[in-house]
N, C-alpha and C positions, 0 to 999 in steps of 0.2 A: 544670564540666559540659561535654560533650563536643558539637557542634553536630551533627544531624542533617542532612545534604544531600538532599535530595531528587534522585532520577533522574530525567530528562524519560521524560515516558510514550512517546513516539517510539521507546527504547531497551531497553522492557521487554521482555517474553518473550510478551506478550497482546497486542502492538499490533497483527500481523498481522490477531486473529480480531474485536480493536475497530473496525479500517478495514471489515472485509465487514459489520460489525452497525451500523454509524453510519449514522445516519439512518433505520432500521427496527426501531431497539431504543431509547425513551427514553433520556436522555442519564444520568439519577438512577441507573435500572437497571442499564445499562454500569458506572458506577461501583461501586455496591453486587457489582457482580458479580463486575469487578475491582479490587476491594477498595482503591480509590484515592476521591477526590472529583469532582467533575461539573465543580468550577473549573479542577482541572490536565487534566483531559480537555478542555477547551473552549480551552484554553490550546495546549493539543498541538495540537488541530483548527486552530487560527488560524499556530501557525507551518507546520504541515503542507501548508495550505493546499487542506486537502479540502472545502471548502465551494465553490471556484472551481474543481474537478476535472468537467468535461462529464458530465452523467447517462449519456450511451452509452460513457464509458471506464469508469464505476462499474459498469456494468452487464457490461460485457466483461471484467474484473477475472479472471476464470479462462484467459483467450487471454493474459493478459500472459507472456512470457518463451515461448512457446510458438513464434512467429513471429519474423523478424525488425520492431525498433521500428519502419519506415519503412512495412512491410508493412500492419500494425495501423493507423498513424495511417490509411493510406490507404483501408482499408475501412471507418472509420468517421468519416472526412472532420475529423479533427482533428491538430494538429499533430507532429510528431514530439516534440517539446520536451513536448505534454501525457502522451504514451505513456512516456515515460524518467521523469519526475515520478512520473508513475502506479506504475511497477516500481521506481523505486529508492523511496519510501516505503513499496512493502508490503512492501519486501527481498528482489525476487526476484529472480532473478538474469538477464542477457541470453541472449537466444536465441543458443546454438552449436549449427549442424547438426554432426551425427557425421560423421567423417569413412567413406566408403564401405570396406568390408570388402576385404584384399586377399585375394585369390585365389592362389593358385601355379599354376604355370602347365606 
């Protein structure tokens, strides 16, 4: 018989929309919803380390990649290390400004 491995939830395709719903969606629900259990969700939260993530970086969760990371930490008076934690668990990607349009001249 052939073993079953499990994917850590960190890697699924649902993790993004379970990080903006944790903590404002029962944890039983989350799971029933994404069709997984409340153990390996609790288990993801613990390595993820979203419990020790500052309420004002959970709450600015849409400014991430937006700015630069130094930026961010700076107006919400938390460290640059909590703001890259923050973007690299939801998967998003670092602030690059565009480069300016050239012109001919």
């Amino acid at each position: 018989m052939a073993e079953k491995t499990q994917v850590r939830a960190e890697t699924e395709p649902w993790w993004a929309e379970f990080v903006s719903l944790y903590k404002t969606v029962p944890l039983r629900e989350l799971a029933r919803r994404f069709g997984t259990n409340s153990r390996r969700l609790r288990r993801a939260v613990q390595r993820s380390a979203l419990d020790e993530e500052p309420e004002k970086v959970r709450e600015s969760e849409q400014r991430l990649g937006t700015l630069p990371d130094a930026s961010l930490a700076d107006d919400l008076d938390v460290t640059v290390e909590h703001i890259q934690g923050a973007r690299l668990r939801r998967g998003v990607a670092p602030f690059h400004p565009r480069a300016p349009r050239r012109t001919k001249r």
